[in-house]
PASE-892249 format. One line per 8 residues: number of its first residue (from 1); their letters; for each residue x, y, z of N, C-alpha, C. Coordinates in Angstrom, 2 decimals, m for minus. Example, Ala and Ser with C-alpha at 12.3 -4.5 7.8 and 13.67 -1.06 7.14 Angstrom:
BEGIN
1> AS> 13.19:m5.69:7.80:12.30:m4.50:7.80:13.20:m3.30:7.80 | 12.85:m2.25:7.08:13.67:m1.06:7.14:12.90:0.03:7.87
***
This chain:
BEGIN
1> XXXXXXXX> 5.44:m2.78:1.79:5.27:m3.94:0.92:5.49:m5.21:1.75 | 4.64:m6.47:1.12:4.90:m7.77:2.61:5.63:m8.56:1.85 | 6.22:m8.44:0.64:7.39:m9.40:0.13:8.77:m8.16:m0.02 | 9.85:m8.82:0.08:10.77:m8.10:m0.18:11.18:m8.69:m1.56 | 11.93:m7.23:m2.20:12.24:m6.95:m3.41:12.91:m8.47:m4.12 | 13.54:m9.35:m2.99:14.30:m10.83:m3.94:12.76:m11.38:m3.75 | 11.84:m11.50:m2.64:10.67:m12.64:m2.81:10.26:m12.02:m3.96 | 9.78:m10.73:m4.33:8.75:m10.82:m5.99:9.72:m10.80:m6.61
9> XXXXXXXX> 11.02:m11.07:m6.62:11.80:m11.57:m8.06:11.37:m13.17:m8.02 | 11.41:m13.59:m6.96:11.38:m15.36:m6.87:10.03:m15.68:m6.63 | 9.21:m14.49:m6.57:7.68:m14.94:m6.94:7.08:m14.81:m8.79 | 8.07:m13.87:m9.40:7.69:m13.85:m10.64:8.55:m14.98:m11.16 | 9.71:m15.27:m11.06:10.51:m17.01:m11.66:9.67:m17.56:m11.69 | 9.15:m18.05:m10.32:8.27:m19.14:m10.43:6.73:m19.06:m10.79 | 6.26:m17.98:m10.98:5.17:m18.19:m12.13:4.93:m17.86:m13.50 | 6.09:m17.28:m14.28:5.98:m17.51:m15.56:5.98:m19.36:m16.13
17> XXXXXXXX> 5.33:m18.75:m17.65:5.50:m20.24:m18.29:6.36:m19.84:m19.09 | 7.62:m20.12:m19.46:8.76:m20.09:m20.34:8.95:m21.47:m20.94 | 8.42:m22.36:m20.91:8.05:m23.49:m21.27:7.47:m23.61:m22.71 | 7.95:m23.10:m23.57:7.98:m22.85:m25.13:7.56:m23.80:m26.22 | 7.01:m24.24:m27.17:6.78:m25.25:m28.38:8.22:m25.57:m28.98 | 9.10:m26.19:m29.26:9.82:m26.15:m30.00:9.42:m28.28:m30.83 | 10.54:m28.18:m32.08:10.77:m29.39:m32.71:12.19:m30.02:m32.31 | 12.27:m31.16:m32.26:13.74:m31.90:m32.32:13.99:m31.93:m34.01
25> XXXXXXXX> 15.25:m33.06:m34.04:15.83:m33.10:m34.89:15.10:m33.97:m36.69 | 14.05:m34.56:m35.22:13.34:m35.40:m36.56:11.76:m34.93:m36.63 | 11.70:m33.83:m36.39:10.75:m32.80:m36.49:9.49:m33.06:m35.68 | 9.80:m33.94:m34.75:8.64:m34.22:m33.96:8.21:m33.02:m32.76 | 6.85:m32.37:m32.66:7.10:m31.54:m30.98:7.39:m32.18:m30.21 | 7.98:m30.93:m29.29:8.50:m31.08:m28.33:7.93:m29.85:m27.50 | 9.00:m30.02:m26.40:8.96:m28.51:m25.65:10.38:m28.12:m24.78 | 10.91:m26.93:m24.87:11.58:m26.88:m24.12:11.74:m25.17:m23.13
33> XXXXXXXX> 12.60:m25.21:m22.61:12.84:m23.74:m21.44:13.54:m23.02:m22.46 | 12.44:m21.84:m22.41:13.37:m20.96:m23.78:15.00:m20.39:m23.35 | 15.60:m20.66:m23.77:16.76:m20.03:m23.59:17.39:m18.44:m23.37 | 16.34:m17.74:m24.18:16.62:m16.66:m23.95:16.32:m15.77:m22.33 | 15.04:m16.85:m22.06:14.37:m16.65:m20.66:15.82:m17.33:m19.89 | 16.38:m18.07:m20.04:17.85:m18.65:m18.58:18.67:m17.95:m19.14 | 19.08:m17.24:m19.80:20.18:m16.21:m19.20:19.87:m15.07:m18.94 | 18.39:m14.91:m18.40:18.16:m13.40:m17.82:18.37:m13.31:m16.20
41> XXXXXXXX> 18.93:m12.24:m16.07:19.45:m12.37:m14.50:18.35:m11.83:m13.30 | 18.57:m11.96:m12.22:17.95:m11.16:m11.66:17.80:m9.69:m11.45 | 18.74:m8.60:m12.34:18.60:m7.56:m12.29:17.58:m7.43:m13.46 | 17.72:m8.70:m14.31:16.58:m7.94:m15.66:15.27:m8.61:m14.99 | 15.24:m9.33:m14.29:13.89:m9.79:m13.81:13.26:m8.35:m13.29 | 14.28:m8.06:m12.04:13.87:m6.46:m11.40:13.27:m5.41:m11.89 | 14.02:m5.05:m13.43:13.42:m4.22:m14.36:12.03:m4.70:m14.98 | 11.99:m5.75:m15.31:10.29:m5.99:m15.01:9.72:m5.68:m14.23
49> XXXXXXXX> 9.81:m6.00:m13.36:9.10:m5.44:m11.99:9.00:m3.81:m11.70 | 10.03:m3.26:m12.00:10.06:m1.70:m12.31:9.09:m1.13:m13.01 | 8.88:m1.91:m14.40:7.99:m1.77:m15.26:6.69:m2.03:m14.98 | 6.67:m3.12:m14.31:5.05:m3.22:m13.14:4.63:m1.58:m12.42 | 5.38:m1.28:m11.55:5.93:m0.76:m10.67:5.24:0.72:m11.15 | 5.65:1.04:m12.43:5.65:2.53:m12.89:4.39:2.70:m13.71 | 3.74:1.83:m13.88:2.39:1.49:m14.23:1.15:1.26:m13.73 | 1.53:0.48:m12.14:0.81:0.99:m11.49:0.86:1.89:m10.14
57> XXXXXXXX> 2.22:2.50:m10.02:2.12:3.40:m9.15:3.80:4.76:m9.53 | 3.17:5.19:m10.65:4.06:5.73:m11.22:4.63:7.21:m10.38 | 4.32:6.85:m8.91:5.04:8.20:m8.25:5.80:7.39:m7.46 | 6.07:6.47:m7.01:6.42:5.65:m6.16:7.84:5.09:m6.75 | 8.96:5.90:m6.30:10.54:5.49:m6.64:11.41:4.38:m6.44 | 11.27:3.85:m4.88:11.14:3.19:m4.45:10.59:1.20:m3.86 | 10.95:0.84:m4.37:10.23:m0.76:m4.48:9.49:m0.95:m3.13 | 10.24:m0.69:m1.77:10.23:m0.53:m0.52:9.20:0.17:m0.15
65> XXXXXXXX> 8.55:0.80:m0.96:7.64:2.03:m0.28:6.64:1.78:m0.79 | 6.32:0.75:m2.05:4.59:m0.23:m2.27:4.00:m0.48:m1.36 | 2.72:m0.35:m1.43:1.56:m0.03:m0.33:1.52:m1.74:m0.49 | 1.45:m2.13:0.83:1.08:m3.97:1.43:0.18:m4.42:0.37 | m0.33:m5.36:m0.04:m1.00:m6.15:m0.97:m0.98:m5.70:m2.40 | 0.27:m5.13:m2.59:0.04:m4.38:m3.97:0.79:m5.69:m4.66 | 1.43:m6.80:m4.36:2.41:m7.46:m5.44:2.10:m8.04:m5.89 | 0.91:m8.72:m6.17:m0.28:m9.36:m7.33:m0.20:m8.52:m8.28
73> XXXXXXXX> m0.71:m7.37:m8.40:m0.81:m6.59:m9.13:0.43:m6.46:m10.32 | 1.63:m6.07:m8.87:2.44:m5.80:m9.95:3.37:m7.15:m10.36 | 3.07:m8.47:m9.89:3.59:m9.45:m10.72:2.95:m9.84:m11.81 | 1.55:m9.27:m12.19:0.88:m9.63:m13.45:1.20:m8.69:m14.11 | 1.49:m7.40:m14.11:2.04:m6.24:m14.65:3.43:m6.53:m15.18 | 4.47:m6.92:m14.26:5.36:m7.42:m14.75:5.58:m8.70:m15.70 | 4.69:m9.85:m15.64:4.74:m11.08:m16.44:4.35:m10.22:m17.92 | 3.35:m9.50:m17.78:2.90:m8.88:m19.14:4.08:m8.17:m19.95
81> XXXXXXXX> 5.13:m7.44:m19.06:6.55:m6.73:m19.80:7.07:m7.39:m20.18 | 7.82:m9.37:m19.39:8.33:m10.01:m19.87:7.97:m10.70:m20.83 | 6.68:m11.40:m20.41:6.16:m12.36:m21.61:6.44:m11.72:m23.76 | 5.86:m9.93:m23.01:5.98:m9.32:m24.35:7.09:m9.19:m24.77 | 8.60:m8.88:m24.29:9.79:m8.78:m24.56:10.20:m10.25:m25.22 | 10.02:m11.67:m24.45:10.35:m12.66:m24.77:9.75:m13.31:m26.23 | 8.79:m12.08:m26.46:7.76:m12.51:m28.24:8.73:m11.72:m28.66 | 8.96:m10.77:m28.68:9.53:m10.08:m29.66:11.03:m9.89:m30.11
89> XXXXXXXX> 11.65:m10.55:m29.00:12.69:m11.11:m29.03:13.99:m11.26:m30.54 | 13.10:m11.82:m30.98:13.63:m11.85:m32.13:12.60:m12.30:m33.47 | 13.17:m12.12:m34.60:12.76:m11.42:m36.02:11.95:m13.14:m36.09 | 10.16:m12.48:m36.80:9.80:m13.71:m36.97:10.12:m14.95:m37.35 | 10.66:m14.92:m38.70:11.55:m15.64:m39.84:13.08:m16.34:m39.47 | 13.38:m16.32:m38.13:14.37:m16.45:m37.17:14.03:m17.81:m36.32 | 14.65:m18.85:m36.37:14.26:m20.01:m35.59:15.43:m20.30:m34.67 | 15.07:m20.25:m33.07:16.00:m20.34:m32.43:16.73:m21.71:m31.96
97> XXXXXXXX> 17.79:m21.81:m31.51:18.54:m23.10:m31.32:18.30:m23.49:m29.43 | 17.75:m24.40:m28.94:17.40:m24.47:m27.88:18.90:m26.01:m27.45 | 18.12:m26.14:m26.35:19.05:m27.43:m26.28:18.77:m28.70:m26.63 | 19.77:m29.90:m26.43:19.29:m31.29:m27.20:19.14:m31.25:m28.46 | 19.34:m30.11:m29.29:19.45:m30.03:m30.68:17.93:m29.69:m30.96 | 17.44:m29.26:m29.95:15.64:m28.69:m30.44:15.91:m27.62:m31.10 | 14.90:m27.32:m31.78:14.69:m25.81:m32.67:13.24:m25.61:m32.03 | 13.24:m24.16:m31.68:11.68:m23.40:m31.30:11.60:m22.66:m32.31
105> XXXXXXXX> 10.21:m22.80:m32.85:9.82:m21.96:m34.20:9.52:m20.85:m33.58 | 9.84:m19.59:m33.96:9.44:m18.53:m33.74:8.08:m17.66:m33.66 | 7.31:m18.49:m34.72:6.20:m17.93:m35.00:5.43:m18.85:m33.88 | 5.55:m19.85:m33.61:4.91:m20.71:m32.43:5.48:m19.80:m30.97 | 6.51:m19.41:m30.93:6.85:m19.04:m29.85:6.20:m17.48:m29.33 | 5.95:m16.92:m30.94:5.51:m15.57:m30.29:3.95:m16.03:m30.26 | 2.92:m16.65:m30.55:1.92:m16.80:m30.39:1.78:m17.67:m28.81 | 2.94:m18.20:m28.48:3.10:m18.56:m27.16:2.72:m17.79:m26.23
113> XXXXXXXX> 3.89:m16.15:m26.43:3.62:m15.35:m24.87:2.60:m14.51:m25.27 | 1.88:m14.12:m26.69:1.24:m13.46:m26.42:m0.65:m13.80:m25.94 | m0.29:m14.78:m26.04:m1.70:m15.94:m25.24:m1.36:m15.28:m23.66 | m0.18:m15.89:m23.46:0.12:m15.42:m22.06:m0.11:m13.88:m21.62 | 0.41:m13.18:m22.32:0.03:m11.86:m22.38:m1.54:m11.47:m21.82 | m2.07:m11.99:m22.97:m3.31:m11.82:m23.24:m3.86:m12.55:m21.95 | m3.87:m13.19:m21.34:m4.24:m13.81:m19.80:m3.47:m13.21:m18.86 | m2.65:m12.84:m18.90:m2.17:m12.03:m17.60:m2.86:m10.69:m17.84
121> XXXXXXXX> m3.07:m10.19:m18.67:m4.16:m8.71:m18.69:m5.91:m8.92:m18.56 | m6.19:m10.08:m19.00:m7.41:m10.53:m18.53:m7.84:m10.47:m16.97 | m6.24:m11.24:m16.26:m6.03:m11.42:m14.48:m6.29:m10.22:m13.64 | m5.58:m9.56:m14.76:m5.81:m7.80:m14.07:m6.09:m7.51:m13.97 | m7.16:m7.25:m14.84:m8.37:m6.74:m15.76:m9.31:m7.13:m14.66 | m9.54:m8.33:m14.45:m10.34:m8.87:m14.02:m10.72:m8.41:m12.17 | m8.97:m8.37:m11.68:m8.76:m7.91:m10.22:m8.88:m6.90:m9.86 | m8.74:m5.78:m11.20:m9.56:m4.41:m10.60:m11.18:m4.38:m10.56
129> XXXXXXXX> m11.67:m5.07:m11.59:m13.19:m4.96:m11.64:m13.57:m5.69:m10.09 | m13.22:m6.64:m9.09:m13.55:m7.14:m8.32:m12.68:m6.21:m7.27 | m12.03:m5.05:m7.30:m11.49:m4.40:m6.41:m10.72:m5.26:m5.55 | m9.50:m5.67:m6.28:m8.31:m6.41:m5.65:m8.81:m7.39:m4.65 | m9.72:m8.35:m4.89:m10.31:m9.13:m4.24:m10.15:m10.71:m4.71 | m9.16:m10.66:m5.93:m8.68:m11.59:m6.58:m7.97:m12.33:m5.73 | m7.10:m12.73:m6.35:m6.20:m13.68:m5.73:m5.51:m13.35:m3.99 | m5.03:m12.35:m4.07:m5.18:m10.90:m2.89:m5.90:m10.70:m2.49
137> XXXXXXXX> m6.52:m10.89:m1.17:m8.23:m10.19:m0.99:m7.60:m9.10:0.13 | m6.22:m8.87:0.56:m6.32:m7.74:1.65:m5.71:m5.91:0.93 | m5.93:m6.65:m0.28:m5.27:m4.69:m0.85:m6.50:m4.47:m1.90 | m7.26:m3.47:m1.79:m8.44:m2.44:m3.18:m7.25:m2.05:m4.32 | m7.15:m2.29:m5.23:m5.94:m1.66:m6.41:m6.76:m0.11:m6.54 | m6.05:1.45:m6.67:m6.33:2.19:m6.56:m5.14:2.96:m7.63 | m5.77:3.29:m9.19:m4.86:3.68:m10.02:m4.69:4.71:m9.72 | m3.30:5.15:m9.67:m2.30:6.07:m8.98:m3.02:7.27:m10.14
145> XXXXXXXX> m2.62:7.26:m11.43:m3.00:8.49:m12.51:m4.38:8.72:m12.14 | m5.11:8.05:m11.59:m6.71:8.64:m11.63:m7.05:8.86:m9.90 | m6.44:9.11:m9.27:m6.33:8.71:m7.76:m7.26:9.64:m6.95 | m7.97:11.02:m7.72:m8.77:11.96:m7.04:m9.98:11.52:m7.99 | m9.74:10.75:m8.47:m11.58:10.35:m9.45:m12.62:9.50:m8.31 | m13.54:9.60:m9.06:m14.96:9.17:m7.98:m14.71:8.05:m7.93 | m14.20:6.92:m8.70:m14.25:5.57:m8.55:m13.24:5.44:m7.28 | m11.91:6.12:m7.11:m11.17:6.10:m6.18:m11.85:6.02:m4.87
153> XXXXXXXX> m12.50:7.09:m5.28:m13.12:7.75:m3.93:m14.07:6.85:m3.20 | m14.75:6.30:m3.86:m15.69:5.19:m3.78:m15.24:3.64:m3.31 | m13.98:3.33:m4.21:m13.57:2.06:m3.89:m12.55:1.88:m2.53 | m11.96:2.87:m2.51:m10.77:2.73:m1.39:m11.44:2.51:0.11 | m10.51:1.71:0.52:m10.59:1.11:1.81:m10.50:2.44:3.06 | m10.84:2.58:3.96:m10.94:3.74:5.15:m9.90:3.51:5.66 | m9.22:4.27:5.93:m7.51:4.28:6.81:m8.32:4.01:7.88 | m7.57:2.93:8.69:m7.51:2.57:10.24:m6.50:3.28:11.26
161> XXXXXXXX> m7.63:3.89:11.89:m6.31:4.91:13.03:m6.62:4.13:14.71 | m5.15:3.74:15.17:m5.08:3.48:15.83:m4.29:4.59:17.28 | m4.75:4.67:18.38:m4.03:6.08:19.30:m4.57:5.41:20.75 | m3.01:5.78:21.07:m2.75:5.04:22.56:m2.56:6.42:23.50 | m2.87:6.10:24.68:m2.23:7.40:25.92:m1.25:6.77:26.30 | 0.06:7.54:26.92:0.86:6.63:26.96:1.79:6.63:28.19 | 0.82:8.57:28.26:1.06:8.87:29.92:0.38:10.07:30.24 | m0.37:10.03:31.75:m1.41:11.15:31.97:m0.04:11.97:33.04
169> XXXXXXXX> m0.56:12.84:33.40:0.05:13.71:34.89:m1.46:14.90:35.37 | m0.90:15.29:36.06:m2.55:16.25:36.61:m2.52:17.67:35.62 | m1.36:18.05:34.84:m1.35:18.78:33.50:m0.89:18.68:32.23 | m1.12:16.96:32.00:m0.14:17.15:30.69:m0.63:15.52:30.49 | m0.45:14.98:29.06:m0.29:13.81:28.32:0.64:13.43:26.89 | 0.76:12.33:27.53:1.23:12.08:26.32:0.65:11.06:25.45 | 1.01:10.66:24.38:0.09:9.88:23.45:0.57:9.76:22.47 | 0.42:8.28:21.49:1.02:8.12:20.15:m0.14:7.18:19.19
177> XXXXXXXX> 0.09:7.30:17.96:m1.10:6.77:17.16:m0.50:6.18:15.48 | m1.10:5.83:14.81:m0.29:5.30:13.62:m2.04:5.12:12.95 | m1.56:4.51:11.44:m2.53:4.10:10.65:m2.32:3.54:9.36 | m3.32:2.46:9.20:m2.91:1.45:8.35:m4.21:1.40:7.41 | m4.36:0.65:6.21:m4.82:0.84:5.52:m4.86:2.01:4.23 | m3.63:2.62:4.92:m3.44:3.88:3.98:m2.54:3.79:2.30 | m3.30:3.98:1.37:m2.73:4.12:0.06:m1.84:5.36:m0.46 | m2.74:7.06:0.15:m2.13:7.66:m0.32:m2.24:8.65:0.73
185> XXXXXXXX> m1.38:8.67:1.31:m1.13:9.60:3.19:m1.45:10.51:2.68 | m2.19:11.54:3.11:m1.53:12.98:3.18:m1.62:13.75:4.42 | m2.39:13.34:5.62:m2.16:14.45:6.86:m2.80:14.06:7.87 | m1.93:14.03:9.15:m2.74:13.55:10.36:m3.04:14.88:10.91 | m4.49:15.05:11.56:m5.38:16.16:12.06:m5.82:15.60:13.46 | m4.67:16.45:14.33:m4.65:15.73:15.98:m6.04:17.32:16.75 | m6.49:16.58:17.63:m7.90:18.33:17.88:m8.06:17.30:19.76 | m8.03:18.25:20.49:m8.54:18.04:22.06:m9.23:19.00:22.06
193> XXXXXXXX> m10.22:18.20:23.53:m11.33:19.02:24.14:m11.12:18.50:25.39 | m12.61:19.60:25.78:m13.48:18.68:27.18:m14.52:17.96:26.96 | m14.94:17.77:25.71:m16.28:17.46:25.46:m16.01:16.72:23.99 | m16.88:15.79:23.65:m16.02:14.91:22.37:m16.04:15.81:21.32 | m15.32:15.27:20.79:m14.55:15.94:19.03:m15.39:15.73:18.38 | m16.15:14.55:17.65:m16.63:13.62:16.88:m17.64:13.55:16.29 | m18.69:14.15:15.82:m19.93:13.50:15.55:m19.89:12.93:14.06 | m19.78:11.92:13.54:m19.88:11.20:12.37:m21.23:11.75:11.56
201> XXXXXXXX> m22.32:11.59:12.29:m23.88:11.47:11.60:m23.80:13.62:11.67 | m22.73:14.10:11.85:m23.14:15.43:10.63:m23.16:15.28:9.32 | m23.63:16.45:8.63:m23.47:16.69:7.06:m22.31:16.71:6.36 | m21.70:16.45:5.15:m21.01:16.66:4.94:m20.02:15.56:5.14 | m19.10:14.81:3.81:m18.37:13.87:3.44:m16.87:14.07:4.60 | m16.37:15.47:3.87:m15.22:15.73:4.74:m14.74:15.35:6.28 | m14.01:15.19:6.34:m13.28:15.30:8.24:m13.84:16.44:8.82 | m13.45:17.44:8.36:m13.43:18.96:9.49:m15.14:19.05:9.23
209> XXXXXXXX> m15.88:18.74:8.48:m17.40:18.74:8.37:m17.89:17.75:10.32 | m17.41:16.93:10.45:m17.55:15.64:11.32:m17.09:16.53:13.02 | m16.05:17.33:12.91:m15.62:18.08:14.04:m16.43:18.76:14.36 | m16.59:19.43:16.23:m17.10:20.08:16.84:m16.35:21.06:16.72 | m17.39:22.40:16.80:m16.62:23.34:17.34:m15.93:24.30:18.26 | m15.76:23.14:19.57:m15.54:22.76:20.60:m14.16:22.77:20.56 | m13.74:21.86:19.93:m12.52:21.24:19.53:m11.64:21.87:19.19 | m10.03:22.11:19.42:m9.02:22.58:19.50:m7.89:21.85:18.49
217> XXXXXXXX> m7.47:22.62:17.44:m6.46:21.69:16.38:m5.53:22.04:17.18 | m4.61:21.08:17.40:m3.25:20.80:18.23:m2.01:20.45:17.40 | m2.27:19.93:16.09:m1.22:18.85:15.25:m1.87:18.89:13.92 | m1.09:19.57:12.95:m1.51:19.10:11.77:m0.05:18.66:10.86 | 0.22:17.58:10.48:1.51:16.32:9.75:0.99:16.20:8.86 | 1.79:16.55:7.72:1.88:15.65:6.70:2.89:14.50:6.46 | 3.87:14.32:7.74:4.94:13.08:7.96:3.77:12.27:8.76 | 4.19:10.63:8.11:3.22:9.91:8.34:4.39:9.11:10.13
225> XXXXXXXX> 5.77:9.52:10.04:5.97:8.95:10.63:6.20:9.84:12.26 | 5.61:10.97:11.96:5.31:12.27:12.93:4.14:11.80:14.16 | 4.60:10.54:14.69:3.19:9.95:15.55:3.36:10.29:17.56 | 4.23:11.04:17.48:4.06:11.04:19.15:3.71:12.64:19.59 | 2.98:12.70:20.40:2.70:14.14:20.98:2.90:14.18:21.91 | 2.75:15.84:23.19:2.71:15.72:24.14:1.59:17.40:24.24 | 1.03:17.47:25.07:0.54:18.77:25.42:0.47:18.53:26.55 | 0.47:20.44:27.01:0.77:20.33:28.55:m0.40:21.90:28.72
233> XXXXXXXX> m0.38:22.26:30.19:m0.92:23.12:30.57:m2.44:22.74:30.56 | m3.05:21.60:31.04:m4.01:21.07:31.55:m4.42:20.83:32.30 | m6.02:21.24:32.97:m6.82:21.14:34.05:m6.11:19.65:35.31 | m6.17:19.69:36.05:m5.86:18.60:36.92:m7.35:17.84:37.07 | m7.45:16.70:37.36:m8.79:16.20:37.08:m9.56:16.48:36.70 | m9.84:16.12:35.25:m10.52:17.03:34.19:m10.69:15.86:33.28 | m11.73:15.71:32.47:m11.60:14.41:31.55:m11.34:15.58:30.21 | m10.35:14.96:29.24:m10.12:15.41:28.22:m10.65:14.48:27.20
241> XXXXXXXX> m10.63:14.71:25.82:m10.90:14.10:24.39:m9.89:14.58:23.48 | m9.33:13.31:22.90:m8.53:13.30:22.08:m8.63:12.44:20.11 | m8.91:13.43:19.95:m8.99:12.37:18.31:m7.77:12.67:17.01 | m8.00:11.56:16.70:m6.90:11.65:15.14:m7.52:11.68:14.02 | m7.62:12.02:13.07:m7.82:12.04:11.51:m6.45:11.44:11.07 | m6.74:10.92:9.93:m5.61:10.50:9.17:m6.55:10.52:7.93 | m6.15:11.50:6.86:m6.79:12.18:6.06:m6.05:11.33:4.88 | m6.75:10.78:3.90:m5.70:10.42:2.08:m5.70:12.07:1.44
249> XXXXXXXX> m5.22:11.74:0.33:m4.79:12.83:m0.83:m6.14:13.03:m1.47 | m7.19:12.31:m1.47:m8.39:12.45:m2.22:m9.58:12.63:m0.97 | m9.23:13.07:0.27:m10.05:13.24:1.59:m10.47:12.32:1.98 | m10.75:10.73:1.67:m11.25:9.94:2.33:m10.20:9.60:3.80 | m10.83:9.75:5.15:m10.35:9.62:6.16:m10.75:8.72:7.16 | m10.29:7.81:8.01:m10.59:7.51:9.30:m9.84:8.02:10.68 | m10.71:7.42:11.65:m10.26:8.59:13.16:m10.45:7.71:14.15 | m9.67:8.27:15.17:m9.90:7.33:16.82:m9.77:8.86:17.14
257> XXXXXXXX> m10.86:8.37:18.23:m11.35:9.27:19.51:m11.09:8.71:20.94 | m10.73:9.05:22.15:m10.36:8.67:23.04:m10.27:9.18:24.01 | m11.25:9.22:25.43:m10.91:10.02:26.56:m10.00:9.53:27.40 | m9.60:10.56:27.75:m8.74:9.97:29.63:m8.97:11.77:30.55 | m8.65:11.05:31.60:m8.80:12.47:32.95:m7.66:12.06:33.42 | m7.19:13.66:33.80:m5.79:14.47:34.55:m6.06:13.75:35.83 | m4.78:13.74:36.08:m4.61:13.27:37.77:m4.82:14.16:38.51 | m5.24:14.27:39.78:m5.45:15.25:40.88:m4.37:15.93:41.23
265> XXXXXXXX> m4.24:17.18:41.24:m3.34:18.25:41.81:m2.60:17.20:43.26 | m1.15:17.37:42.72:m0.56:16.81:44.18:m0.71:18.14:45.38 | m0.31:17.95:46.23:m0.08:19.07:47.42:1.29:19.61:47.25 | 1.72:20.96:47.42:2.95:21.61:47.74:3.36:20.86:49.08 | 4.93:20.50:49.10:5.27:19.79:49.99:5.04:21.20:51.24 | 5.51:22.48:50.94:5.26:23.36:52.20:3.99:23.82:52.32 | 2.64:23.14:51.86:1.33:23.42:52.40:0.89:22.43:53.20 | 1.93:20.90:53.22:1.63:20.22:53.97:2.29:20.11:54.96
273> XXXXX> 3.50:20.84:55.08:4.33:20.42:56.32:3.51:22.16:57.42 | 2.65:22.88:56.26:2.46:23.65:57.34:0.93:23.73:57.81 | 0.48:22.34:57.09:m0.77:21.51:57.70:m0.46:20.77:59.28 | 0.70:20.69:58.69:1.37:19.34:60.48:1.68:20.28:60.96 | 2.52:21.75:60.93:2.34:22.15:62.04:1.08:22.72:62.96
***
């Protein structure tokens, strides 16, 4: 997630309107800060946000573990829990006591948030039909309950795999890789050769459809944070191929491919000292 858990508390403060209809004493409008909204703390703000949270990513326990550009989403998700709590608040026929001796009519007040309501679900509404391109343009919203449906499948962004070498020898490498763009991990698919892994323009949607059968599975993770390898027992100057998959839960995948060549066989120090003699 790119705000931490106090920024979307202090990103939802500051965009509600709690800014209410009320009358003074000589019945003229007015307006004032509903009261019931300033003594809510920041733990009940949080639970809004929870309530965002479990709505649109109802496997996700964690605040910390929201996929990057998701907090649009869930601050309109959340304004929609509060705004509705703050209507219903209390019994229509109930007129509350604000400050300066204002009174907020109740029935003005609940037709207040539920306008608001009703526009923050419009916002939403609106940011999935444009595939999170709203206000947010770097996260696709991808509803968690429908997450293997065709629209998923269709709308979601391609995981970006990135894979470095990080050290050759004349039998062995090492190498590490990561990937971003990912909504819903489920498995990195590491495969070497001598000859590339890769052909994209085969048949077939899948990853392992796209592989040669050439190619050698080396690594299969479902820990996303499982990113360093090493294999050994390799040709000495030899060009190898190395690719990654980074597979979602609904198969949409992206991959890096990458050659490097083994270093040349060093010499046994006693084949050379019995070269000099």
């Amino acid at each position: 997630m790119l705000l931490t858990v106090e920024e979307m508390i202090a990103t939802l403060r500051s965009s509600v309107n709690v800014q209410v209809p009320a009358e003074d004493e000589e019945g003229q409008e007015t307006s004032v800060i509903d009261p019931a909204y300033l003594v809510m703390t920041d733990d009940d703000i949080k639970l809004f946000i929870k309530l965002g949270v479990s709505r649109a990513f109802p496997q996700v326990s964690d605040l910390d573990d929201l996929p990057d550009g998701s907090e649009y989403a869930i601050v309109l998700l959340a304004k929609i829990e509060l705004y509705t709590k703050l209507a219903v608040l209390k019994a229509n026929d109930v007129d509350l006591g604000a400050d300066n001796n204002n009174y907020i009519k109740q029935d003005q007040r609940f037709n207040h948030y539920m306008k608001l309501v009703s526009q923050a679900k419009e916002q939403y509404d609106n940011w999935l039909e444009n595939e999170g391109q709203g206000t947010v343009s770097a996260y696709d919203v991808l509803l968690s309950k429908s997450h293997y449906s065709h629209r998923n499948y269709e709308k979601q962004v391609t995981p970006s795999v990135k894979l470095k070498i990080d050290q050759v020898t004349s039998d062995s490498v090492d190498f590490s890789y990561s990937v971003t763009n990912t909504s819903h991990f489920g498995r990195f698919k590491v495969y070497i050769s001598t000859s590339p892994i890769v052909n994209i323009y085969n048949d077939g949607a899948t990853y392992d459809k796209k592989v040669l059968e050439s190619a050698k599975l080396i690594k299969s993770t479902s820990n996303i944070r499982d990113s360093y390898h090493r294999v050994g027992n390799l040709e000495p100057a030899t060009d190898y191929y190395i690719a990654v998959f980074a597979i979602e839960r609904n198969q949409v995948f992206g991959y890096k491919e990458v050659m490097f060549t083994t270093l040349e066989e060093l010499e046994d120090e006693e084949d050379v000292s019995e070269e000099n003699i």
